[in-house]
C-alpha positions in Angstrom: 98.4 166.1 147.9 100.6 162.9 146.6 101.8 160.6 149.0 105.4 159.3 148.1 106.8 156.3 149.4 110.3 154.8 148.1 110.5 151.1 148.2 113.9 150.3 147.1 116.6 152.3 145.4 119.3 150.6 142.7 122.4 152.4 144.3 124.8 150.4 142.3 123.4 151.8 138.8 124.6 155.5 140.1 127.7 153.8 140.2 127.6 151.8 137.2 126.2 154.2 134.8 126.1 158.6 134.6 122.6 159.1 134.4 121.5 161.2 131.7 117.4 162.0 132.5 115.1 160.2 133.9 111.9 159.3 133.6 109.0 158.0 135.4 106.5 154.8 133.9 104.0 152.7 135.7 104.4 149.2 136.0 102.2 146.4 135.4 101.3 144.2 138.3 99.3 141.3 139.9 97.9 141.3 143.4 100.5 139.1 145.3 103.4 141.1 143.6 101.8 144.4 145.2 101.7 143.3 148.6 105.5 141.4 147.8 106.6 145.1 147.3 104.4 146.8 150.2 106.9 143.8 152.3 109.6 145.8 150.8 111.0 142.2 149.3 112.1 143.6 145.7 115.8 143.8 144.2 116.3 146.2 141.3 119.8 145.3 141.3 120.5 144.2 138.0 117.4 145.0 136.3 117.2 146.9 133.0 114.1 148.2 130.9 114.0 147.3 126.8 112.2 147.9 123.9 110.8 145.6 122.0 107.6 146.0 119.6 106.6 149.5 120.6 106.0 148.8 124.1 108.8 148.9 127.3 109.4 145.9 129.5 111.5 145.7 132.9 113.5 143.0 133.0 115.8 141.0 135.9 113.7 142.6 138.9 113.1 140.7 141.1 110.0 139.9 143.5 110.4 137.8 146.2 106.6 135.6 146.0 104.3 136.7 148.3 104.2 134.3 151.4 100.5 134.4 152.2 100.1 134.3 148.2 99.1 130.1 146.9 98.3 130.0 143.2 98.3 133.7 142.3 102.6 134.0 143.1 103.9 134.8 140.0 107.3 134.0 139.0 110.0 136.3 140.6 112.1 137.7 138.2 109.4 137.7 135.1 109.4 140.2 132.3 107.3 143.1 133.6 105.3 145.7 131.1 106.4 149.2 131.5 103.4 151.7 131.1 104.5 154.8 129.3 103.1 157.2 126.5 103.3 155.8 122.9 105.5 159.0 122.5 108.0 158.5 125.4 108.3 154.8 124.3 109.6 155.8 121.1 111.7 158.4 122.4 113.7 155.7 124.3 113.9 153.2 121.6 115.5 155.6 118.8 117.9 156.6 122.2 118.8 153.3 122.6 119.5 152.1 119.2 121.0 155.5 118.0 123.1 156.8 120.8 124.1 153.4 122.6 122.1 154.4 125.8 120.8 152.1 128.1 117.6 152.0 130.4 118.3 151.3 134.5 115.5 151.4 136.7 116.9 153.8 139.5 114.1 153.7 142.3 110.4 151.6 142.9 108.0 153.2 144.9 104.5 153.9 145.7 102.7 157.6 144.4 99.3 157.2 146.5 98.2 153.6 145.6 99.8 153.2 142.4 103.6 151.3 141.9 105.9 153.5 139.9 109.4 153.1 138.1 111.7 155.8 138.2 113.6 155.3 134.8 117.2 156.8 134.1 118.4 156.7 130.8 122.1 156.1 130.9 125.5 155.7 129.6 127.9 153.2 130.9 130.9 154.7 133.4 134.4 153.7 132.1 136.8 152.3 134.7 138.6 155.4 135.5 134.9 157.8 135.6 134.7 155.2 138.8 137.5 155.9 140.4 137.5 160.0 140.2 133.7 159.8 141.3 135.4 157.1 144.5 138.1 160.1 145.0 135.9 162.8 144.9 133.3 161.4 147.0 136.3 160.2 149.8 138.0 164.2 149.3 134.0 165.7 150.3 133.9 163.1 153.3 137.3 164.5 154.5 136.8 167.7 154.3 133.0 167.6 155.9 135.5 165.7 159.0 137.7 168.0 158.9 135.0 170.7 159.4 133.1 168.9 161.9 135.7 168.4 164.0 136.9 171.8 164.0 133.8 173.2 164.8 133.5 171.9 168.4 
């Protein structure tokens, strides 16, 4: 049975960016930055994932240091290693180079013991894709008033 516990989710890259697929990579990790996330002190905000040399790195996420932590913090918003399949890695870099897509870390969270990175592989939302997805989403919230009210 897995035990699934979301940490933190990047709202603003649903907003940002029409997510293609997504895909999900392990993370590399000391101790102090474990616990920092078990705290629930992590931004994904304006984090991104690249590709450089055949392997993936997350970088701009930020970990708050752990406060119980001395020596062994790390520095907050260091360039993390992505662990993903030779395979999937090169996948993602032809993607990227080829179609212009762009890698946004959509969710952290813990799959029994182990810290995993929910991927999306996305394309950039152009000023008016924003505002018909902000219409839409204020025409549903309407009409799930309107229902709600006359339903009582």
């Amino acid at each position: 049975m897995e035990n699934v516990k979301t940490v933190v989710v990047n709202r603003k890259a649903r907003h940002e960016y029409e997510v293609l697929d997504r895909i999900e990579a392990g993370i590399e990790l000391v101790g102090t930055e474990v616990k920092s996330i078990r705290q629930g002190s992590v931004n994904l905000k304006d984090a991104w994932a690249d590709v450089k040399n055949g392997e993936c790195f997350l970088i701009g996420m930020h970990i708050s240091p752990y406060e119980k932590g001395n020596i062994f913090n790390r520095e907050p918003e260091r360039t993390r290693k992505l662990l993903l399949h030779k395979k999937e890695i090169r996948k993602l870099g032809s993607d990227i180079k080829t179609k212009g897509l762009t890698l946004v870390p959509l969710s952290l969270y813990f799959r029994n013991s182990h810290v995993k990175v929910e991927l999306g592989i996305c394309r950039g939302k152009k000023l008016y894709d924003k505002r018909a997805a902000k219409a839409a989403d204020d025409a549903k919230r309407t009409m799930d008033r309107a229902i709600k009210t006359h339903r009582v």
